[in-house]
C-alpha positions as CSV (number, residue, x, y, z in Angstrom):
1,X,0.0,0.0,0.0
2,X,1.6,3.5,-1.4
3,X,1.5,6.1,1.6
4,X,-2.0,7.8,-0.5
5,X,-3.6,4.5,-0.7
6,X,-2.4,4.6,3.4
7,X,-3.9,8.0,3.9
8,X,-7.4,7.6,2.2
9,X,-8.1,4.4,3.7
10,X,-7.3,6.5,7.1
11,X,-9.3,8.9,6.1
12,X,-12.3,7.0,5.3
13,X,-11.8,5.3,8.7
14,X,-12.3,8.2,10.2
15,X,-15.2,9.8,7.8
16,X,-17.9,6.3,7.9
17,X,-18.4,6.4,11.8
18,X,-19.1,9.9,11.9
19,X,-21.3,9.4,8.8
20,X,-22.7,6.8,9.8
21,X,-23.8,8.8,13.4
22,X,-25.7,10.8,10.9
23,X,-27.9,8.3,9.6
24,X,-26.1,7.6,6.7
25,X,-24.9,4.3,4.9
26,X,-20.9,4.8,3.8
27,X,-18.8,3.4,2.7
28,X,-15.4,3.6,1.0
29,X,-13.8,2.5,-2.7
30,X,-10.5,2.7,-3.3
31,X,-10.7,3.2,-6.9
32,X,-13.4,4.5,-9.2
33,X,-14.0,0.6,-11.2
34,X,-15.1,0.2,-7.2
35,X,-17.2,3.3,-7.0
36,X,-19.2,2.5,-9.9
37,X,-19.9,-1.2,-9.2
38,X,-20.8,0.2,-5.6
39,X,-23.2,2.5,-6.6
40,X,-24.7,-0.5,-8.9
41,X,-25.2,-2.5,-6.3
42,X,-27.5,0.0,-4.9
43,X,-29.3,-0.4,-7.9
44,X,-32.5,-2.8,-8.4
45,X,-33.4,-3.9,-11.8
46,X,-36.9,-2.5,-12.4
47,X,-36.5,0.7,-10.2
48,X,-36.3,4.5,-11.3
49,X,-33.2,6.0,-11.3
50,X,-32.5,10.1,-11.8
51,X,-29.8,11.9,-11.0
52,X,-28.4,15.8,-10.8
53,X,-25.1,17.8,-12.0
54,X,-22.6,15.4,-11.4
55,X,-19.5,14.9,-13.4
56,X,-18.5,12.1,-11.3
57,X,-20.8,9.8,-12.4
58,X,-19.4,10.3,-15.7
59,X,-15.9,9.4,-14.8
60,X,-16.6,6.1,-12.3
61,X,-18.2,4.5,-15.9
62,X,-21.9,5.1,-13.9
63,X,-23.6,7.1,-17.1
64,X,-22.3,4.7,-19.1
65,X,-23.3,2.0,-17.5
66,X,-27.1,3.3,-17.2
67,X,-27.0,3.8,-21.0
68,X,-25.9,0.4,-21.8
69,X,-28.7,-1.0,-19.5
70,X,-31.6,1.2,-19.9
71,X,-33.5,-1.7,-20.4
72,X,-33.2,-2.7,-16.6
73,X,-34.0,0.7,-14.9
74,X,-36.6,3.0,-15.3
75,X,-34.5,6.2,-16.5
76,X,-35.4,9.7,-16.0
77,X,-32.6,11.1,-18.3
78,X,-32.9,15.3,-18.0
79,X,-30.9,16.1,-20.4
80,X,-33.9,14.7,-22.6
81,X,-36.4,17.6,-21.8
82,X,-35.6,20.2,-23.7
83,X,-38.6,22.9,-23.3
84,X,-39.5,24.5,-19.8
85,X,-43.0,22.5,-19.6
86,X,-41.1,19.2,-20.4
87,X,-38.0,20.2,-17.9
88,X,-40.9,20.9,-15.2
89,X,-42.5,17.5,-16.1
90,X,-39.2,15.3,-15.9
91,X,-38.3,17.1,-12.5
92,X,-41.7,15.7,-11.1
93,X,-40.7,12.1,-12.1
94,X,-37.3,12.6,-10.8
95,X,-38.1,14.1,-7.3
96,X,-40.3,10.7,-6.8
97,X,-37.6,8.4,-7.9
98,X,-36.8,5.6,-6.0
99,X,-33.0,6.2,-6.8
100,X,-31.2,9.8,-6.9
101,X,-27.3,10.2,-7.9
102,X,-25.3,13.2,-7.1
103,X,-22.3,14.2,-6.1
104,X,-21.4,16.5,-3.4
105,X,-19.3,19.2,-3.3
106,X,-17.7,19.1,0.1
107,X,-17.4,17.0,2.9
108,X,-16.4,17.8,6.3
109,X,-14.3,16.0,8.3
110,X,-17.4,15.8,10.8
111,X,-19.0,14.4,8.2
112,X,-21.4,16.6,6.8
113,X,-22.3,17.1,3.1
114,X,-22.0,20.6,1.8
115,X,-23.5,21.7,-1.6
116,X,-24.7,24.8,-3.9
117,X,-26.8,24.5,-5.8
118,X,-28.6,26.8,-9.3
119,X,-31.9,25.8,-9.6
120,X,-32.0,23.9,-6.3
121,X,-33.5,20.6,-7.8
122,X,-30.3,18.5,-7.1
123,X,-30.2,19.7,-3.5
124,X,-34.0,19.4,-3.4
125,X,-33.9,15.7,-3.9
126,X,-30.9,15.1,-1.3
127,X,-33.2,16.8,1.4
128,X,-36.5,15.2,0.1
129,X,-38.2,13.0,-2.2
130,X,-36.7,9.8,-3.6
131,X,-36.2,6.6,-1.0
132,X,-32.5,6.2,-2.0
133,X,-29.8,9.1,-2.5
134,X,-26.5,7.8,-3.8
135,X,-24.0,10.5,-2.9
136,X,-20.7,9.9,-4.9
137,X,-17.5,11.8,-3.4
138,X,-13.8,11.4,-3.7
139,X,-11.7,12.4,-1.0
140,X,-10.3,15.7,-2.4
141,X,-13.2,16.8,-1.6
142,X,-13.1,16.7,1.9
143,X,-12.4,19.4,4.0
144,X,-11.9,20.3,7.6
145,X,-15.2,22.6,8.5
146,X,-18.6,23.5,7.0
147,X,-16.7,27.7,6.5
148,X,-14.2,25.5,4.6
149,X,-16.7,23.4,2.6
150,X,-18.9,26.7,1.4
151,X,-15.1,27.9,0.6
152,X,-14.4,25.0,-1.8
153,X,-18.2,24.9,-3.1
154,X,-18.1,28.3,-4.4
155,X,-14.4,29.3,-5.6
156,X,-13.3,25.5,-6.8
157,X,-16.6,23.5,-8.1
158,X,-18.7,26.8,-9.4
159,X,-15.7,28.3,-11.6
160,X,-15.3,25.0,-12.7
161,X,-18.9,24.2,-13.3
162,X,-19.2,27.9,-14.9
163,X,-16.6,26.8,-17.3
164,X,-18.2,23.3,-18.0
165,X,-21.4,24.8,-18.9
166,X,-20.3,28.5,-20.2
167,X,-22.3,30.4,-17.6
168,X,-22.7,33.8,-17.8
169,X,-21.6,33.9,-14.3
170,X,-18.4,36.2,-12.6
171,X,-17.0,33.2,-11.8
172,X,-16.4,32.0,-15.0
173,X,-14.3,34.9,-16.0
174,X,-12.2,35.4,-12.9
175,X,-12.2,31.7,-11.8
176,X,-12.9,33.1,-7.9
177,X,-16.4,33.6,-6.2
178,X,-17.8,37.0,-6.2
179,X,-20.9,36.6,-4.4
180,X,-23.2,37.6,-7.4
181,X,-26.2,38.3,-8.0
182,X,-26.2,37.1,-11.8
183,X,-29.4,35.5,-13.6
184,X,-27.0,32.7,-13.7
185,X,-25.6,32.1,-10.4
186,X,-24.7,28.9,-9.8
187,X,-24.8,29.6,-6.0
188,X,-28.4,30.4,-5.0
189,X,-29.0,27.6,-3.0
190,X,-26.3,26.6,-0.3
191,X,-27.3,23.2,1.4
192,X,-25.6,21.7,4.4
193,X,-27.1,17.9,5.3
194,X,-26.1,17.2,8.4
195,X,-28.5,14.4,9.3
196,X,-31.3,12.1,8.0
197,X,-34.1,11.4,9.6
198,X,-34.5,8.1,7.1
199,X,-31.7,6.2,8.9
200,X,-29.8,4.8,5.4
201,X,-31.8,6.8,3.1
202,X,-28.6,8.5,2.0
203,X,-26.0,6.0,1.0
204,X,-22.5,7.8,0.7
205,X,-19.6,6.0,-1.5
206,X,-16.3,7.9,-0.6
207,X,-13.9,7.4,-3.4
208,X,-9.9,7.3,-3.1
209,X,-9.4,8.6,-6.5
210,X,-9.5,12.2,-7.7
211,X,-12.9,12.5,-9.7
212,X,-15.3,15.2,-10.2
213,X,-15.6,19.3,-9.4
């Protein structure tokens, strides 16, 4: 074991217990391959599946994955709506999935899940709706406090985000938060989860390798 594979083991020692005092189910991957499969697992053939911003799924193989078996899952792709009325529709079926994936965009080191949110329906479904959120992290995203997790949130995944998706934001152009008030802010809703009341309804796979904003 390489001192990093040391250290995030360690580290994910330390995260699942205090996680798991929260009421959620974690659990930790040492590489993405693992992540993926993981978050399959989760999975049963038959149920409805939706899932928010999340560049992580694409990199553990999960999108890919759901594409190739389609045919198992009921899918609620958003990226297939396309007008307003169909977005609003599609956001309905998701919001009463019986799976949600997402990422998160910082973790404390007490264990807390710490996201910002545009529109607010990813953080929406984390705080209510589907039975089952599957929150995939790596551990670069962990941080020590909830000032430190708002810190990362706004000035490393929103410039990044801004630039994924060419927002019209501040952001975007000097890659640091401004606190705007934009039509495009990616920051209008700032969630921190600190507990479930559904003991295992959020399911938390804490990755060793670097993936995601």
């Amino acid at each position: 074991m390489t001192p990093r594979e040391e250290y995030n083991q360690t580290l994910a020692n330390s995260l699942i217990p205090r996680m798991e005092k929260r009421n959620f189910e974690a659990c930790y991957c040492a590489t993405k391959e693992e992540a993926c499969q993981k978050a399959i697992s989760y999975l049963q053939e038959g149920s409805s599946i939706g899932w928010g911003g999340t560049m992580t799924m694409e990199e553990i193989g999960l999108m890919d994955y759901l594409k190739n078996n389609a045919d198992k899952y009921v899918i609620y792709d958003r990226m297939t709506a396309k007008t307003p009325k169909e977005q609003k529709e599609m956001f309905a079926k998701i919001i009463t999935a019986d799976n949600f994936l997402m990422s998160a965009n910082a973790i404390t080191l007490d264990g807390e899940l710490v996201n910002v949110d545009g529109n607010g329906n990813r953080v929406a479904c984390l705080c209510n709706g589907p039975d089952n959120v599957i929150v995939i992290a790596s551990l670069n995203k962990v941080v020590k406090d909830e000032k430190n997790a708002y810190d990362r949130a706004r000035n490393v995944a929103a410039p990044l985000n801004a630039a994924r998706l060419n927002t019209a934001t501040p952001c975007h152009v000097n890659g640091f938060c401004s606190d705007c008030k934009s039509p495009s802010c990616m920051c209008c809703q700032l969630v921190t989860t600190r507990f479930s009341r559904v003991k295992g309804r959020i399911k938390v796979i804490l990755v060793g390798e670097p993936c995601g904003y």
